[in-house]
Backbone bond lengths (Angstrom), bond angles and torsions (degrees), N, CA, C in turn:
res aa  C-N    CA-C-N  psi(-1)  N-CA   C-N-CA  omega(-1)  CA-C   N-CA-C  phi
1 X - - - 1.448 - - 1.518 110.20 -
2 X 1.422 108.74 -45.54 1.681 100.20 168.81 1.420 131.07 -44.62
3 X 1.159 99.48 -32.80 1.761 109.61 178.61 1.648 104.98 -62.67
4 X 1.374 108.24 -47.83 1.312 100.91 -171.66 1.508 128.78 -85.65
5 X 1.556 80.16 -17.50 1.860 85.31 161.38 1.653 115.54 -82.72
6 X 1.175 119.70 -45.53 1.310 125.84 153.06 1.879 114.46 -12.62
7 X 1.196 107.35 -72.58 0.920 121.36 -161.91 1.880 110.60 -92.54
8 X 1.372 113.11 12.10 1.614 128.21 -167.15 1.762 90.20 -120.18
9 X 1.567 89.60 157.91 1.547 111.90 -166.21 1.801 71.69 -74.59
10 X 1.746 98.21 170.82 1.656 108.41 165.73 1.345 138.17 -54.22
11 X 1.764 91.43 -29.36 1.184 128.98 -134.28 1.843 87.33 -96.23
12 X 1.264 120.77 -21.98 1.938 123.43 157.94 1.206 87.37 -56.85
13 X 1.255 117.27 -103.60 1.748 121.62 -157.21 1.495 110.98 -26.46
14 X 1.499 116.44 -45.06 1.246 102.20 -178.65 1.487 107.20 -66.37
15 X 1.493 116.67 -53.53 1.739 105.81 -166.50 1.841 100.59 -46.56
16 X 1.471 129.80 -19.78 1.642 88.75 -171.92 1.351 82.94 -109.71
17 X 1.041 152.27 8.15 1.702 128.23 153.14 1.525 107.82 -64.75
18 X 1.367 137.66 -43.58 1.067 126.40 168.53 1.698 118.97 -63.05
19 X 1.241 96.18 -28.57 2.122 90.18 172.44 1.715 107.45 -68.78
20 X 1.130 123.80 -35.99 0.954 131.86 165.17 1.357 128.23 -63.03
21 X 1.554 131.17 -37.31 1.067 139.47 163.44 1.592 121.94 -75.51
22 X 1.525 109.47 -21.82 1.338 94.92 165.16 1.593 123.70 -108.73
23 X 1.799 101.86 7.07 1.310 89.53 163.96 1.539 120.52 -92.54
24 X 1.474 117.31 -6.98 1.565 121.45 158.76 1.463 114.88 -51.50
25 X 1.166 112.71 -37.40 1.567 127.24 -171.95 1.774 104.66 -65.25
26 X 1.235 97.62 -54.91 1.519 103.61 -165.54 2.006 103.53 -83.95
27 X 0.871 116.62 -14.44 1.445 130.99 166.10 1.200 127.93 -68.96
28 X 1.879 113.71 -43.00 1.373 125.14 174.55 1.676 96.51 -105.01
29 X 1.504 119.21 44.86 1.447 121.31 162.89 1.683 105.50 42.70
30 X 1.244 113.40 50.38 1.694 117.71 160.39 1.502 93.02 -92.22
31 X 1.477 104.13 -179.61 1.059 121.79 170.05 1.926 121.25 -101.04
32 X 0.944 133.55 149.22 1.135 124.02 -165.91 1.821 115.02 -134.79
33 X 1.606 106.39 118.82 1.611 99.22 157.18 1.408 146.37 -82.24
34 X 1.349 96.46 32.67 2.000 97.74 -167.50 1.205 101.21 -103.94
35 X 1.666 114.82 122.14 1.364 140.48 -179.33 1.644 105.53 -77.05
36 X 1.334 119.73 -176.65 1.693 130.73 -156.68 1.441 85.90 -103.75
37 X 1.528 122.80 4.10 1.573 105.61 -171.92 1.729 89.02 -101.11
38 X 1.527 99.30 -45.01 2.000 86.47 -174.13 1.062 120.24 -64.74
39 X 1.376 114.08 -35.86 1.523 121.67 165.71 1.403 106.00 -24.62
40 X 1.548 95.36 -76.66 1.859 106.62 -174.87 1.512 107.00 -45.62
41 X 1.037 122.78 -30.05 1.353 110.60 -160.86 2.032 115.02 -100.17
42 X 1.246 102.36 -11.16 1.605 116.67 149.36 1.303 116.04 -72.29
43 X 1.920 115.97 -52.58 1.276 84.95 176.20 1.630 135.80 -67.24
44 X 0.675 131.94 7.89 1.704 141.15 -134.02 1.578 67.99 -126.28
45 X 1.389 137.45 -73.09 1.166 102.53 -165.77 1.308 132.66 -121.81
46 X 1.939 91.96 46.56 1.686 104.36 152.68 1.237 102.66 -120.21
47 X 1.335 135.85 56.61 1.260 137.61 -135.77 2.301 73.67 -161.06
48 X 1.452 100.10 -56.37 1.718 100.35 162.59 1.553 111.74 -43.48
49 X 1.297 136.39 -81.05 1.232 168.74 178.21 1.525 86.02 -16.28
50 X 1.490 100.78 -77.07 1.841 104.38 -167.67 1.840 112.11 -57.42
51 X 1.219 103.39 -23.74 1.679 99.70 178.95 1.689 90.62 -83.05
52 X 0.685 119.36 -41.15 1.599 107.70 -171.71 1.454 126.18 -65.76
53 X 1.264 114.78 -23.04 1.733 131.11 159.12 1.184 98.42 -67.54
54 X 1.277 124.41 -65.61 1.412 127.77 -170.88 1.661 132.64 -43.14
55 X 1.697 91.32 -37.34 1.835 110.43 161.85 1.359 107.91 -71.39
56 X 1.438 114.55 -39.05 1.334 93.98 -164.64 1.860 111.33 -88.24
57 X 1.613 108.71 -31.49 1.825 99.39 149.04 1.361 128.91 -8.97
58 X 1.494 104.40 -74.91 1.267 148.14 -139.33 2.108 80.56 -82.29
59 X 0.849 107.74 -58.24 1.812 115.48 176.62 1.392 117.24 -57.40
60 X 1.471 114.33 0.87 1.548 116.08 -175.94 1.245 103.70 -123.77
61 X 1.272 124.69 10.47 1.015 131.24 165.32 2.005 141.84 -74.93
């Protein structure tokens, strides 16, 4: 995973610290501002992340 964060804009790591940070929020009954656009726009690029485990699975094979 270092490699690919290494080698990834910030802005991956950040989209899943924020998926992560706002599903703590909405879990421990906070209230939450994340619209259907940021959403979209974390997944798209933790949507990188999961293909990239997936190659490297797939390489240990």
């Amino acid at each position: 995973m270092r490699e690919f964060f290494d080698s990834s804009p910030d802005m991956t790591k950040g989209a899943i610290n924020s998926i992560m940070s706002e599903r703590n929020r909405i879990a421990h009954g906070e209230s939450s501002q994340i619209t259907v656009a940021r959403v979209r726009e974390y997944l798209e690029r933790s949507v990188a992340v999961l293909e990239f485990i997936e190659n490297q699975c797939m390489n240990q094979r």
